[in-house]
C-alpha positions, 0 to 999 in steps of 0.5 A: 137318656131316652126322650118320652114324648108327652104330645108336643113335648118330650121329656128327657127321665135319668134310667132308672137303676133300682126300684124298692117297694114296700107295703104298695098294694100286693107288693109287701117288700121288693128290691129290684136291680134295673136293667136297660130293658126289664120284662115282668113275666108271671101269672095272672094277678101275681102284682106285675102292673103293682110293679109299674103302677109304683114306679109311675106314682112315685115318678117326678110329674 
């Protein structure tokens, strides 16, 4: 696992290893595998940062 440093503090997340979206904003159903380095490449507003901001929001805080 890899450390994430909050300021004074790190925390430790397990990898993710699979990510499935369904009805978040532009994103109607996605099932991803995850890799160790994933990059989303594609046009302008096709829902890369939705990707993201899904996983973030549903993240443990």
């Amino acid at each position: 696992m890899n450390p994430v440093s909050t300021g004074s503090e790190i925390e430790v997340f397990p990898p993710v290893r699979e990510v499935e979206i369904e009805n978040f904003k532009s994103i109607k159903h996605l099932k991803l595998e995850c890799r160790r380095i994933n990059v989303f490449i594609g046009e302008p507003n096709t829902g890369k940062s939705n990707i993201i901001e899904a996983i973030v929001v549903s993240s443990p805080q």
